[in-house]
C-alpha positions as YAML, in Angstrom:
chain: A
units: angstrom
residues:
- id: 1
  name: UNK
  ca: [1.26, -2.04, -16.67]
- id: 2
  name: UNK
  ca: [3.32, -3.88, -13.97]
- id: 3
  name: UNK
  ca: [3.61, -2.87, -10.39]
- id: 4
  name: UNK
  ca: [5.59, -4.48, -7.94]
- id: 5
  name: UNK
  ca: [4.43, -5.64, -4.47]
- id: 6
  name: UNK
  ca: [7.06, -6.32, -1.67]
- id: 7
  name: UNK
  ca: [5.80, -8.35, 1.14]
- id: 8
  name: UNK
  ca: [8.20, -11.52, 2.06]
- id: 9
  name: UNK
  ca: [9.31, -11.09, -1.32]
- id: 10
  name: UNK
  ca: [8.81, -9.29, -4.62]
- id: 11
  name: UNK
  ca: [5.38, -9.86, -6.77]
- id: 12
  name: UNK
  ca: [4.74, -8.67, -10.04]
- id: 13
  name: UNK
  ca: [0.99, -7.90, -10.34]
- id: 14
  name: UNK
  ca: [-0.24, -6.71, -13.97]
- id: 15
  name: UNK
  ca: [-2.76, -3.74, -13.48]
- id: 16
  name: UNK
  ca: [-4.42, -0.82, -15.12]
- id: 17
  name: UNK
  ca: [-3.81, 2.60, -14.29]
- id: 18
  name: UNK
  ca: [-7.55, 3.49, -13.54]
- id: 19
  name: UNK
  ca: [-7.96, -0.08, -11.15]
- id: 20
  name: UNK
  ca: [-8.92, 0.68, -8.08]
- id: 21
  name: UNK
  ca: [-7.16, -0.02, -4.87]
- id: 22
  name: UNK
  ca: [-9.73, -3.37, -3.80]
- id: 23
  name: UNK
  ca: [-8.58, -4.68, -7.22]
- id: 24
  name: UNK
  ca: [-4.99, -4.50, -6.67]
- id: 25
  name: UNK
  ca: [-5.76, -6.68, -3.91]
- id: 26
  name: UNK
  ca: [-8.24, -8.99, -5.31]
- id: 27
  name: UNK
  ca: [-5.49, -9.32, -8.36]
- id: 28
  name: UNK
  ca: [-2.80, -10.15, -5.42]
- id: 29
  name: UNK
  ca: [-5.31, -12.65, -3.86]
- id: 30
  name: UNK
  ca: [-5.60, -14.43, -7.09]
- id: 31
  name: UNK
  ca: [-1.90, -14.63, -7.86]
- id: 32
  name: UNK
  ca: [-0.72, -15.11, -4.52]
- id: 33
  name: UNK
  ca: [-3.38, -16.56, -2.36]
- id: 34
  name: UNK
  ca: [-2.43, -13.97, 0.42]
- id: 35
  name: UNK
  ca: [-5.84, -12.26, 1.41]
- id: 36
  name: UNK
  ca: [-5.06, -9.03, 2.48]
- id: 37
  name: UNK
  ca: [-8.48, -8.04, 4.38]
- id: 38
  name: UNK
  ca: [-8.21, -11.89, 6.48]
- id: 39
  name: UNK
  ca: [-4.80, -10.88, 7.28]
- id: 40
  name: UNK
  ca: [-5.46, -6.89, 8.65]
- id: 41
  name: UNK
  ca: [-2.69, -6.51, 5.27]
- id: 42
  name: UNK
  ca: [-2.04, -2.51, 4.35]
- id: 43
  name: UNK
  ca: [-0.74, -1.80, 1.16]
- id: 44
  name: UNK
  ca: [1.40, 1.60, 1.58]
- id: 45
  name: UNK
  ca: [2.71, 3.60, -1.57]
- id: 46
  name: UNK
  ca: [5.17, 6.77, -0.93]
- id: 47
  name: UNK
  ca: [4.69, 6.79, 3.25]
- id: 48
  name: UNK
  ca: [0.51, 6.64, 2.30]
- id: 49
  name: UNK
  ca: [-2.16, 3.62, 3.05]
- id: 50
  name: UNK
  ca: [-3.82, 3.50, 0.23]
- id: 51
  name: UNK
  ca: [-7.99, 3.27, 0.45]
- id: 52
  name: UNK
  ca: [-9.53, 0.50, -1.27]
- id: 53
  name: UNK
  ca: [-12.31, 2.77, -2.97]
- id: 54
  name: UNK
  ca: [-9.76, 5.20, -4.93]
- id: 55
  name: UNK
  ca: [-7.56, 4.27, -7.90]
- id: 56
  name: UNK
  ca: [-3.99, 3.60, -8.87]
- id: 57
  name: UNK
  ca: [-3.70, 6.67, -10.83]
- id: 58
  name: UNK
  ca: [-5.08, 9.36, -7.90]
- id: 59
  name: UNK
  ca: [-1.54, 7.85, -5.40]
- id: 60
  name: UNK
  ca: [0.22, 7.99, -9.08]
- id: 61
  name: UNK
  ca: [1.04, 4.51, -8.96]
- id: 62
  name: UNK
  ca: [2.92, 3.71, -12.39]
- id: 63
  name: UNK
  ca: [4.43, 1.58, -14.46]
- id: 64
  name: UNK
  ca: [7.43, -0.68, -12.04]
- id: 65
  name: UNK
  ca: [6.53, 1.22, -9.22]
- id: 66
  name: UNK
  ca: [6.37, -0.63, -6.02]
- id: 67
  name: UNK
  ca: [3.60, -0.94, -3.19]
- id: 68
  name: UNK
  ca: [4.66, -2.24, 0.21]
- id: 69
  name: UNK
  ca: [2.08, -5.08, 2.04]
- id: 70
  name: UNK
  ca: [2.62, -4.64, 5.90]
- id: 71
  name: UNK
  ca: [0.57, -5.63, 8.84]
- id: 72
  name: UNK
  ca: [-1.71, -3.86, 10.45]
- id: 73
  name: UNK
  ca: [-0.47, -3.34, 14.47]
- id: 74
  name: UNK
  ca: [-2.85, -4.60, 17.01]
- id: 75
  name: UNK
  ca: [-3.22, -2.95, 20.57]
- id: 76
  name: UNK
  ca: [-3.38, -5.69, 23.13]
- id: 77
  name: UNK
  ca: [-4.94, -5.57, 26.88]
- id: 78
  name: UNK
  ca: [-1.46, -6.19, 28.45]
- id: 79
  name: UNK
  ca: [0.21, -3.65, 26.38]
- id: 80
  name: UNK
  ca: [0.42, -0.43, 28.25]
- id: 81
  name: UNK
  ca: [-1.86, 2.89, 27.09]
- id: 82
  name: UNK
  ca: [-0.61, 5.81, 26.32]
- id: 83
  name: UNK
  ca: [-2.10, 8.83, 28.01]
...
């Protein structure tokens, strides 16, 4: 089946519905060259990260539907804490 990934643009990445999460990626690395674990990428589905250990089919991930790659927000020592 076909999923779509929107990062700068759209992808079309050609999974299985029992893949996991980790292949996703490593299916987006091969396509696109964009290494989502060197980056501190997220893939979100429906307002949830998914985890790269469970499978399309347990966020019911389907056929055309689309995954969002965002970056991962750093804290930084000059930023201010929250107490």
């Amino acid at each position: 089946m076909q999923i779509f990934i929107y990062a700068d643009r759209t992808y079309t990445i050609e999974v299985e519905y029992h893949d996991t999460v980790a292949i996703l990626k490593e299916k987006f690395y091969k396509k696109t060259g964009i290494n989502c674990e060197r980056q501190r990428l997220r893939l979100i589905h429906r307002c949830r990260q998914l985890e790269d250990t469970r499978s399309l089919s347990e966020y019911n991930i389907n056929k055309e539907s689309t995954v969002y790659l965002v970056h991962t927000l750093l804290s930084c020592k000059k930023c201010p804490s929250q107490k």
